[in-house]
C-alpha positions as CSV (number, residue, x, y, z in Angstrom):
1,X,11.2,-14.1,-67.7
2,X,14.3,-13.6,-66.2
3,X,16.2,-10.4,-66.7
4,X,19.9,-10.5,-68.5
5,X,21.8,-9.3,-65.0
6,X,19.7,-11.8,-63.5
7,X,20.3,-14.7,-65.6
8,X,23.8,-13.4,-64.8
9,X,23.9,-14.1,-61.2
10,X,21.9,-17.4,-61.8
11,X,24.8,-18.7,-63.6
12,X,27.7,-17.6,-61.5
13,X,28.7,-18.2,-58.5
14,X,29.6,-15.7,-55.4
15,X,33.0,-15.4,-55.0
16,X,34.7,-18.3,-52.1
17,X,34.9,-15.3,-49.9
18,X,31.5,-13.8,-50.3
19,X,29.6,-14.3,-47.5
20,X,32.7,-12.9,-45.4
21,X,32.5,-10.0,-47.7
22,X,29.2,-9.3,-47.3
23,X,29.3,-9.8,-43.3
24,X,31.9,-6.9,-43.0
25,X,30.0,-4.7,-45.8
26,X,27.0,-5.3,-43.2
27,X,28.5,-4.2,-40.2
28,X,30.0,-1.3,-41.5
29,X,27.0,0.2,-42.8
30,X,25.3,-0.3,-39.8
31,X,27.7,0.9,-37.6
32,X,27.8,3.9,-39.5
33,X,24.2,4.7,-40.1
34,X,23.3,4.9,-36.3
35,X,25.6,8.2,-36.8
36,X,24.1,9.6,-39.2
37,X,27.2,9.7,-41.2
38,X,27.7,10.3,-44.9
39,X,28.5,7.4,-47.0
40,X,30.6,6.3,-50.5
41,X,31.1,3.4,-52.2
42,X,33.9,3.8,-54.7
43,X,34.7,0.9,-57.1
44,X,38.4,0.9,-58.4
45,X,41.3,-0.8,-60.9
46,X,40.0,-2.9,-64.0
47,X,37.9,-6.8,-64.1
48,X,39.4,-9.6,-65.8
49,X,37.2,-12.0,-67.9
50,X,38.3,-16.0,-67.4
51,X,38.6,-18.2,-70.1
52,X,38.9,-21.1,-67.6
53,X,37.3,-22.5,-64.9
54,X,41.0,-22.9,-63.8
55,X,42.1,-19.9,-64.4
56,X,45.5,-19.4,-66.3
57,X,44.3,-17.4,-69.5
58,X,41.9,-14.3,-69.0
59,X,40.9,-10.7,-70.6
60,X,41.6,-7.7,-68.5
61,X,40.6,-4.7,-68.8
62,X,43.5,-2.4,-67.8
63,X,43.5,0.0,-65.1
64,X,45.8,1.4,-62.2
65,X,43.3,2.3,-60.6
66,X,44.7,6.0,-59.6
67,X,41.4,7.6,-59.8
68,X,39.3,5.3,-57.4
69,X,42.2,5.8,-54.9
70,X,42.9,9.4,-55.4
71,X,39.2,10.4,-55.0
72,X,38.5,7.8,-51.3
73,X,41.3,9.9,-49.9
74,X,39.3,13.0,-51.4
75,X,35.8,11.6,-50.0
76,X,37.7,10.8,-46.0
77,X,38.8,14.2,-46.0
78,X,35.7,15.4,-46.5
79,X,33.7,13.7,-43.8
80,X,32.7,10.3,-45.5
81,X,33.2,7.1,-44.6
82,X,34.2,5.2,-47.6
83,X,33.8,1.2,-48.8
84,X,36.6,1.1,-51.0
85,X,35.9,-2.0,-53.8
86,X,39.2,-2.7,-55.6
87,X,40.8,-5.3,-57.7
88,X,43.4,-7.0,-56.3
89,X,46.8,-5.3,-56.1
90,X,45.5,-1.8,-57.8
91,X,46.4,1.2,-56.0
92,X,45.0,1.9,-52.6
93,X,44.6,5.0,-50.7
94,X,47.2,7.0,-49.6
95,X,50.2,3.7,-50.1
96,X,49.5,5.2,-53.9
97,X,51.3,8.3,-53.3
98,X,54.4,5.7,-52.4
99,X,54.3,3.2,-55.3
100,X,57.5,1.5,-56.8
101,X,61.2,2.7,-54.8
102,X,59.8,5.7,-54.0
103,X,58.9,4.5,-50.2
104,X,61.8,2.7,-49.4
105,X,63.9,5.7,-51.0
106,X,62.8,8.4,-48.0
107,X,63.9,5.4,-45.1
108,X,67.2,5.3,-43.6
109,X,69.0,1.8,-41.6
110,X,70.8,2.7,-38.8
111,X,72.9,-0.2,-36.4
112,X,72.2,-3.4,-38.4
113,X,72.2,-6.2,-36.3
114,X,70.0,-7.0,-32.9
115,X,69.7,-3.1,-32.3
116,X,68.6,-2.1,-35.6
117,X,66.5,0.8,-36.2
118,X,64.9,2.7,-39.3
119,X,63.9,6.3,-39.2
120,X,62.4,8.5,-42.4
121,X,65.1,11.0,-44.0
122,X,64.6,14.3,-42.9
123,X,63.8,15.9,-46.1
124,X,60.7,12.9,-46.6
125,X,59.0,14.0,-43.4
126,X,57.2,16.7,-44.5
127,X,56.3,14.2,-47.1
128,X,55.1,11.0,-45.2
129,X,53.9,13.1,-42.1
130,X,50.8,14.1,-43.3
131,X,49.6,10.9,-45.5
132,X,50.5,8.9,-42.6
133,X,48.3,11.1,-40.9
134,X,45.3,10.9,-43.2
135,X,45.7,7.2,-43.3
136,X,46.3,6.6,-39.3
137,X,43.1,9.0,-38.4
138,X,40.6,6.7,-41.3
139,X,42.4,3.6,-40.2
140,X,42.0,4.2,-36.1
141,X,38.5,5.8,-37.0
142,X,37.0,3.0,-38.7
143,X,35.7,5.0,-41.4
144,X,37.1,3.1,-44.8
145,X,36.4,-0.7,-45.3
146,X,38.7,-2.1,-48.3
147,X,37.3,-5.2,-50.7
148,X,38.6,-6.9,-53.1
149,X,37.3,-8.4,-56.3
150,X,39.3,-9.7,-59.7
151,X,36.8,-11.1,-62.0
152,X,33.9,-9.7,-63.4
153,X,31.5,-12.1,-61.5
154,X,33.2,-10.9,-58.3
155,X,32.6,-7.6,-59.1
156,X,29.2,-8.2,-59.8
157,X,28.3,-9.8,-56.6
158,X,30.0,-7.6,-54.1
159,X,28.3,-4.6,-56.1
160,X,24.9,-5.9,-55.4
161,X,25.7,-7.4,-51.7
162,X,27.3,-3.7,-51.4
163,X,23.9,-2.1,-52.4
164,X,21.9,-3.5,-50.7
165,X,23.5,-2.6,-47.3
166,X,23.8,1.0,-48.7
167,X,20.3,1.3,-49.2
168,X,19.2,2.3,-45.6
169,X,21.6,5.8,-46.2
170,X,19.1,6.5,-49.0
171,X,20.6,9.8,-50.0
172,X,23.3,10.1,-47.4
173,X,24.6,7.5,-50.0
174,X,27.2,8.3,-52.6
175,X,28.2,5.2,-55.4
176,X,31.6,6.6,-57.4
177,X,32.0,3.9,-59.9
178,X,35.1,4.5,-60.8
179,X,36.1,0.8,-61.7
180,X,36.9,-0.6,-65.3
181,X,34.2,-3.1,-66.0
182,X,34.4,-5.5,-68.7
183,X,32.2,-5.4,-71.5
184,X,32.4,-8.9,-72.8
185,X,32.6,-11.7,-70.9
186,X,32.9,-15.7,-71.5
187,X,29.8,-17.4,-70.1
188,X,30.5,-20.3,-67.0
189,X,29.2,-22.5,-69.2
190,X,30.9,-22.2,-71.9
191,X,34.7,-22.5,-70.0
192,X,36.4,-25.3,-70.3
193,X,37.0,-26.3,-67.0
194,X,41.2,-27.2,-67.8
195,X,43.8,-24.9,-69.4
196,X,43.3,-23.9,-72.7
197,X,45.7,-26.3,-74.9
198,X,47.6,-25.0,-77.6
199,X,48.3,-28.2,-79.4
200,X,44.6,-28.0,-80.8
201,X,45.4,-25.2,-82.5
202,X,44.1,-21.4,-82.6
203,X,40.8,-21.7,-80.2
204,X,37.3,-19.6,-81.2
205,X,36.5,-17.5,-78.3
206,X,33.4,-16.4,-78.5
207,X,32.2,-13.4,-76.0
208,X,28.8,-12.2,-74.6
209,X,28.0,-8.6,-73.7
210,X,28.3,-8.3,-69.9
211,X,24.7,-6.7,-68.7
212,X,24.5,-3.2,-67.5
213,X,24.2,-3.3,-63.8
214,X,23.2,0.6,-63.8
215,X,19.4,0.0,-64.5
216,X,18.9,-2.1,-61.6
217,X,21.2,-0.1,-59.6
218,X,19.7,2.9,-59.7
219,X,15.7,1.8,-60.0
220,X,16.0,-1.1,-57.8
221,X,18.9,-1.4,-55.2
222,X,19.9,2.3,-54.1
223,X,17.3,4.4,-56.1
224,X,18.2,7.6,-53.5
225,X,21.6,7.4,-53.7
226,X,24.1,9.4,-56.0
227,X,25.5,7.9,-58.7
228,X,28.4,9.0,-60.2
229,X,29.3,6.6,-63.1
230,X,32.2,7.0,-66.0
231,X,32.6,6.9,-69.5
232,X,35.7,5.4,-71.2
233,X,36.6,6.1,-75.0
234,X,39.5,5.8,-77.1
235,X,37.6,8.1,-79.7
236,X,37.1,11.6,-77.9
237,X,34.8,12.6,-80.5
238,X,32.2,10.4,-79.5
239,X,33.1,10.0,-75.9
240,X,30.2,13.0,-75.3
241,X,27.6,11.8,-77.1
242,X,28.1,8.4,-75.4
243,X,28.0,9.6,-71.8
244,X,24.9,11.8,-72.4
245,X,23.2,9.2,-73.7
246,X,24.0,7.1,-70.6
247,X,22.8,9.7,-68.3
248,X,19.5,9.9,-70.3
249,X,18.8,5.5,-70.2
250,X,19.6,5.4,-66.9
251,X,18.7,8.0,-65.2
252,X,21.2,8.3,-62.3
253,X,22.7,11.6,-61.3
């Protein structure tokens, strides 16, 4: 009898770019495990759930994703190389210390016209000079691969096609899974395929628990690896409880 995550994946499909996913996920843990070289997988921003095949409605979860981007810079400076599993448009490494005006506010236009140039403000140097650094010596390095996911089925797959190229680091292999994952999900069969009308009236939505990937992560997938995973409550006075209780059914570190 099939497993709940399993009957998950049975019943969704890979994201369209997948298998491209996958190929560079691949090749970048190869390349970096003929050097030896420690390894992290951080997963960042929130998962939305679909209530359409065609997808105009959904259920996000909300977040920025400041954490997952603050801590790859954190794991590059310390010698990793870093997969850095995002949702689409959350913050990135390093550009996230430049969100909104902020960039454009420390850049200067000099000579409009065929001659144009654009230099950094003096007092923004000692600012941008040593992020551009950081992000210049990963980029030109190779050592951080960025991939994107929005859904929760996205998600899903690239965690699994992640882990299982992680899995030849054995302990040299970090997992920071700093993402917001959804909880509830709709099932694909139960989408309509079409927007949701609002002429029928109020619709009844019903959700399903999303299965816990953790179990299979850590006994199956990468069981030498680190795993760092986080708790989320609204209600700090059981937010304790909750993520000991976490660490004691699944075991990871």
């Amino acid at each position: 009898m099939a497993s709940h995550w399993e009957e998950f994946y049975a019943t969704h499909l890979p994201p369209t770019d997948f298998e491209d996913n996958r190929i560079l996920l691949k090749e970048f843990c190869d390349r970096h495990n003929k050097t030896g070289q420690r390894i992290v997988l951080i997963t960042s921003g929130g998962t939305t759930v679909p209530l359409e095949h065609n997808t105009v409605r959904f259920v996000d979860n909300f977040s920025a994703g400041t954490r997952g981007a603050a801590s790859a810079e954190y794991f590059l400076e310390h010698g990793y190389v870093v997969i850095f599993m995002h949702r689409v448009k959350s913050l990135e490494p390093f550009t996230r210390q430049f969100s909104g005006q902020k960039f454009m506010d420390m850049l200067e236009l000099h000579d409009q016209g065929p001659n144009t140039t654009i230099t950094v403000k003096p007092d923004s140097v000692d600012v941008l000079a040593p992020v551009l650094a950081s992000y210049k010596n990963a980029q030109e390095g190779g050592r951080v691969l960025y991939v994107t996911f929005t859904t929760v089925s996205d998600y899903f797959w690239l965690l699994r096609a992640a882990c299982e190229c992680l899995a030849v680091f054995e302990a040299k292999a970090v997992l920071f899974l700093a993402a917001a994952v959804s909880d509830f999900y709709v099932p694909s069969s139960e989408m309509p395929t079409h927007k949701i009308q609002s002429g029928a009236g109020a619709p009844t939505i019903q959700l399903q628990l999303v299965p816990k990937l953790l179990a299979p992560l850590v006994n199956l997938w990468v069981p030498h690896a680190f795993v760092v995973s986080f708790k989320l409550e609204t209600d700090e006075s059981i937010l304790i409880v909750k993520a000991r209780d976490s660490l004691n059914k699944y075991k990871h570190k």
